[in-house]
C-alpha positions as CSV (number, residue, x, y, z in Angstrom):
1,X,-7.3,-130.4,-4.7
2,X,-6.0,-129.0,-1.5
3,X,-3.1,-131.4,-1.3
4,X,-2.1,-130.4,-4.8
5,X,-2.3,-126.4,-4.0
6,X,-0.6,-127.5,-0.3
7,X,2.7,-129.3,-2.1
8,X,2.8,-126.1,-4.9
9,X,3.7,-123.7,-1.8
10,X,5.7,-126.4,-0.1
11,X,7.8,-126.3,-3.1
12,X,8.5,-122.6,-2.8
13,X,9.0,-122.5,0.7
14,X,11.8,-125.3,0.4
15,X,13.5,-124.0,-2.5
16,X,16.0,-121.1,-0.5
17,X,16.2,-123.5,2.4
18,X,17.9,-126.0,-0.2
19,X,19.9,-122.9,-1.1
20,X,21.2,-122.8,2.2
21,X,21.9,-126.3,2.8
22,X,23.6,-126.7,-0.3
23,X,25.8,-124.7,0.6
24,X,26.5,-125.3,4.0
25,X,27.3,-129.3,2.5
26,X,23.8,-130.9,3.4
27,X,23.3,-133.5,1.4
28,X,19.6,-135.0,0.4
29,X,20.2,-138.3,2.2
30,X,20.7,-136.2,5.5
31,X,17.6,-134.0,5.0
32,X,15.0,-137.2,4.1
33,X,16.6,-138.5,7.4
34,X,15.9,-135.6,9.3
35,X,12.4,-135.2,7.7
36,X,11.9,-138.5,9.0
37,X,12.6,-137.9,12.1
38,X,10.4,-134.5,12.4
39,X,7.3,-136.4,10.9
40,X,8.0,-139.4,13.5
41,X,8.1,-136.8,16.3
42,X,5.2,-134.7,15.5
43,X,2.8,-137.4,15.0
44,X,3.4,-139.0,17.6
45,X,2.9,-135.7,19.7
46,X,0.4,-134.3,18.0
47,X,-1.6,-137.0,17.2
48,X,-2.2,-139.0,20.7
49,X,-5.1,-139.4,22.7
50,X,-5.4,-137.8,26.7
51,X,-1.6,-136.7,26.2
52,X,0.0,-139.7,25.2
53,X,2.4,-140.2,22.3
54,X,0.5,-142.2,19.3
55,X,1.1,-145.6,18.8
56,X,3.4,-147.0,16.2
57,X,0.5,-148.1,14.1
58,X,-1.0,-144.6,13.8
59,X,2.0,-142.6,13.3
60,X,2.9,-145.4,10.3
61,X,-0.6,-144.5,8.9
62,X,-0.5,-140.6,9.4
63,X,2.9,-140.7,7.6
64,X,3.3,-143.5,5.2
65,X,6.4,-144.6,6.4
66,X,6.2,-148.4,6.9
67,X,5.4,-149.4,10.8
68,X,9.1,-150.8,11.2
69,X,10.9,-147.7,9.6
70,X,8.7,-145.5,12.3
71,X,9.9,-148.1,15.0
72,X,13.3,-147.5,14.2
73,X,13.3,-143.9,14.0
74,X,11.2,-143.6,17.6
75,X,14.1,-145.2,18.9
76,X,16.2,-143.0,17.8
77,X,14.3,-140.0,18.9
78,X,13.9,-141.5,22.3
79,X,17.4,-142.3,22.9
80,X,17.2,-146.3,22.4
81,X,18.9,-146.4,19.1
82,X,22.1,-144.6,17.7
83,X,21.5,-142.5,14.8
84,X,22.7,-143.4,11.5
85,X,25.4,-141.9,10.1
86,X,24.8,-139.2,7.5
87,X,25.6,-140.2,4.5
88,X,29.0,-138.9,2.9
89,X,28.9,-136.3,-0.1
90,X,30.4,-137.1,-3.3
91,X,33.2,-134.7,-3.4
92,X,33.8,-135.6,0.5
93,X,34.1,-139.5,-0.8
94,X,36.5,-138.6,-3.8
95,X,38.7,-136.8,-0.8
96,X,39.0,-139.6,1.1
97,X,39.6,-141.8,-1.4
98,X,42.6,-139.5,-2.6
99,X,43.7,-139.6,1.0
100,X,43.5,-143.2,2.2
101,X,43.2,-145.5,-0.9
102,X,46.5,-147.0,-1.8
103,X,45.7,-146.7,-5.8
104,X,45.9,-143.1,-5.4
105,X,49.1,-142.5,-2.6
106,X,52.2,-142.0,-3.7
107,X,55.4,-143.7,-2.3
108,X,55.6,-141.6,1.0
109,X,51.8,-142.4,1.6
110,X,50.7,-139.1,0.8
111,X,48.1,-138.4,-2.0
112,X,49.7,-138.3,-5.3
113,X,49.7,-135.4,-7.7
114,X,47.1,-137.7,-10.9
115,X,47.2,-136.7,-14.4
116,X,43.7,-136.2,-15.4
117,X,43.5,-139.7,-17.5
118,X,44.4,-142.9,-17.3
119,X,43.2,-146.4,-16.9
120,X,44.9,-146.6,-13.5
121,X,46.2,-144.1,-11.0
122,X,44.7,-141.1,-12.4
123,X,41.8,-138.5,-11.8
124,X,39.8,-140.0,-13.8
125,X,40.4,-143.0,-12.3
126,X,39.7,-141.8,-8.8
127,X,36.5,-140.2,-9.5
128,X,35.0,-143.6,-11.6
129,X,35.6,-145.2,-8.3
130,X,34.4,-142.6,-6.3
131,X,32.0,-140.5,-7.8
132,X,29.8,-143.0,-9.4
133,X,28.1,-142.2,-12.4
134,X,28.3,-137.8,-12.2
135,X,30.1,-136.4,-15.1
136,X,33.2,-136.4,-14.0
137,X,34.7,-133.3,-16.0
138,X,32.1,-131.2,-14.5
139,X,32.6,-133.0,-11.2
140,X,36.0,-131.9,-11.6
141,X,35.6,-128.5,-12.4
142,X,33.7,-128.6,-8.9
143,X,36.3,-129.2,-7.0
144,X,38.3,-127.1,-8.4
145,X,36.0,-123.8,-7.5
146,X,35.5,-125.0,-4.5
147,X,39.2,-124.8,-3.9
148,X,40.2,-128.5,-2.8
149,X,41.9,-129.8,-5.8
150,X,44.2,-127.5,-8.1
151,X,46.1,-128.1,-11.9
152,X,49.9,-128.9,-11.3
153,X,51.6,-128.5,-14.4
154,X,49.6,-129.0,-17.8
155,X,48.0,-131.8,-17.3
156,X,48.1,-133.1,-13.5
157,X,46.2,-132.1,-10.4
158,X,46.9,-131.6,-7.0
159,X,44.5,-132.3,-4.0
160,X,44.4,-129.8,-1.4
161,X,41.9,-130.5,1.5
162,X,41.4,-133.9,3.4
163,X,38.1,-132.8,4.2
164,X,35.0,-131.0,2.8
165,X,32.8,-128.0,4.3
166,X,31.2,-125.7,1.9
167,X,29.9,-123.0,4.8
168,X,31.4,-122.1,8.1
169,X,28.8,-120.2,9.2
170,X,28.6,-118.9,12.4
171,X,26.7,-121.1,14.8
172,X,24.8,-118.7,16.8
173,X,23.6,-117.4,13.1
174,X,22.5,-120.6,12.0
175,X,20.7,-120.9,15.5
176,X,18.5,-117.7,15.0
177,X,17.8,-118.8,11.5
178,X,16.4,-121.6,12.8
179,X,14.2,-119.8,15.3
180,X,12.9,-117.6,12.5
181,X,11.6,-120.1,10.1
182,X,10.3,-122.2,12.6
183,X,8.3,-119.2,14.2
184,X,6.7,-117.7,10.7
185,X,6.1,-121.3,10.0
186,X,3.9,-121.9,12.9
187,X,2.6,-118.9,12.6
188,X,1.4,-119.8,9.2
189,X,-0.1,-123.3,10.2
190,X,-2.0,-121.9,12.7
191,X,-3.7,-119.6,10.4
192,X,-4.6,-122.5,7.9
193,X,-5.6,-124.8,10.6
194,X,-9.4,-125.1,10.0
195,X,-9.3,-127.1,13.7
196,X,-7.9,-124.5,15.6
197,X,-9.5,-123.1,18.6
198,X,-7.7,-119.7,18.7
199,X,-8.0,-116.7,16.4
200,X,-5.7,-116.2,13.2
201,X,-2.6,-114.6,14.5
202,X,-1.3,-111.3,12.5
203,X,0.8,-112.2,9.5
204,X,1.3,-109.5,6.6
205,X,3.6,-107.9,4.2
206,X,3.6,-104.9,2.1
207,X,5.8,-105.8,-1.2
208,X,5.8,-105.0,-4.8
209,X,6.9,-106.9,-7.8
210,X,7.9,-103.9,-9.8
211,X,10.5,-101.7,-7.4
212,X,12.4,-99.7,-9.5
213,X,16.6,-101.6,-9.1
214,X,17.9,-97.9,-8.4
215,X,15.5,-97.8,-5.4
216,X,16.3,-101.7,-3.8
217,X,19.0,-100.1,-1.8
218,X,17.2,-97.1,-0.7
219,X,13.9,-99.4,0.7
220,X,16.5,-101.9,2.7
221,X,17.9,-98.3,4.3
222,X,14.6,-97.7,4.7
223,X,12.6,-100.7,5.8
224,X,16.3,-101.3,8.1
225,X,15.4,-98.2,10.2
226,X,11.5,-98.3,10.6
227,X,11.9,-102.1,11.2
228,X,14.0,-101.9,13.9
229,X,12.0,-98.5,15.3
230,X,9.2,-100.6,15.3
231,X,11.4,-103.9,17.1
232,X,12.2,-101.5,19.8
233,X,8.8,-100.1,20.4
234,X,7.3,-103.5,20.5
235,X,10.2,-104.8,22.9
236,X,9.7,-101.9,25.4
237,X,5.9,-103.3,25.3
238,X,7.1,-106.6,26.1
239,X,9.0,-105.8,28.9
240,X,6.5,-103.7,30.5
241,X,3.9,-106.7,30.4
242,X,6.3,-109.4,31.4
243,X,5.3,-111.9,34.2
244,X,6.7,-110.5,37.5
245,X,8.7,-113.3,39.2
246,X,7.5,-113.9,42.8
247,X,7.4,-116.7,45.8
248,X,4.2,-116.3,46.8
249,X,2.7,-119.7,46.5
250,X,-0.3,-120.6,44.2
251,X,1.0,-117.5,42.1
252,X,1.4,-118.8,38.1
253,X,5.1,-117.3,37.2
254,X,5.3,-118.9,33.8
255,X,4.8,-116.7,30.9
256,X,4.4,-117.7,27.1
257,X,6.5,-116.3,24.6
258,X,5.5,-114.1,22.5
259,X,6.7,-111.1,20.3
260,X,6.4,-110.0,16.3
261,X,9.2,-110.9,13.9
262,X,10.3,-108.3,10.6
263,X,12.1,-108.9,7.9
264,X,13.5,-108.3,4.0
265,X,12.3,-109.0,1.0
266,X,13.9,-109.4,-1.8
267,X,13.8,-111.7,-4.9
268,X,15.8,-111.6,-7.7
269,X,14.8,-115.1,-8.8
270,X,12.8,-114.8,-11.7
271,X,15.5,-112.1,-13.5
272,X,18.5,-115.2,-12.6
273,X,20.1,-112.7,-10.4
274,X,22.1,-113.5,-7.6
275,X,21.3,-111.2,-4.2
């Protein structure tokens, strides 16, 4: 029952982070990899006896992945194996084959402007070998919002990019995103660990399904301003408490870290908005 209750929130926790890799060109193949890898690595940390990693056996059992796909993936993780390489996208594959395959060049060696059917040399063509069984005029109408292929003339089509990357976001962004969702989630399995030692740590938010749309502007103004009032007053705190570094011996100078994270809501979901 738990389990079933467990994968329900799962679920909605996952579905905006598959937003975000969607759009940054993440493709499921890359994700079950890295999932992989992040059960490998906390079982075998979390899940040892007197400190040591768990044994290939155990972590195959905690996980369900088979003992040799857990062997392989350790040695990955432990720098004894080279990765494998992520899997290409579709529309990334249909590029390349525009670019490189010789059925699709024109005399020069450049990719040739393909009318949009034909048995041979044509878009159509290109994307049967390419793009495997997806429809291929909404495939095409794909690529064509996301600006790499264009109509020349009535019937034909142009490719303009050689390669393919949805997002360009900026890296430090992406790093701090990171940091967020890792540290609410942690927060969150501590709470709901019925084996843990330490007390529940604070985790709350004061929402409302019914905010009036005139007023969603006015709250972010809002919550923007006591938010980061609040930020400040708890960073002043921190500072103030912060281990004071020393060279007297036998003297602990390592601190933990610790601080309180705020942020919006907002969900338009359920009316199909976009935010």
């Amino acid at each position: 029952m738990i389990k079933r209750h467990v994968l329900a929130a799962c679920r909605h926790l996952l579905a905006p982070i598959v937003r975000w890799l969607l759009r940054s060109g993440v493709t499921w193949g890359e994700f079950a990899e890295l999932s992989k890898e992040v059960y490998v690595d906390v079982a075998r940390r979390d899940y040892g006896i007197q400190g040591r990693p768990t044994n290939n056996s155990r972590v195959a059992m905690i996980t369900g992945l088979s003992r040799r796909e857990v062997t392989r993936v350790r040695d990955v993780l432990i720098g004894e194996a080279e990765a494998a390489e992520p899997p290409s996208t579709r529309v990334a594959q249909v590029l390349s084959g525009w670019h490189l395959d010789p059925d699709f060049l024109d005399a020069d060696g450049q990719p040739a402007v393909l009318p949009a059917d034909g048995e041979r040399r044509s878009v159509a063509a290109l994307l049967k070998r390419y793009a495997g069984d997806l429809p291929h005029g909404a495939f095409l109408k794909e690529l064509q919002q996301l600006g790499v292929v264009e109509k020349s003339g009535k019937d034909d089509f142009r490719v303009l990019a050689r390669d393919y990357l949805r997002a360009a976001a900026d890296p430090d962004i992406v790093r701090q995103l990171g940091v967020a969702l890792h540290d609410h989630g942690a927060t969150l399995a501590h709470n709901v660990d019925t084996e843990r030692t330490e007390p529940a740590r604070f985790e709350g938010m004061a929402s409302t399904p019914r905010l009036a749309p005139r007023y969603a502007r006015a709250f972010a103004k809002f919550a923007g301003e006591r938010g980061q009032a609040l930020l400040e007053e708890i960073d002043a705190w921190l500072v103030r408490h912060e281990v004071k570094r020393t060279e007297k011996k036998g003297v602990d100078t390592h601190g933990v870290r610790a601080g309180l994270g705020v942020y919006l809501i907002r969900d338009d979901a359920r009316k199909g908005r976009k935010k």
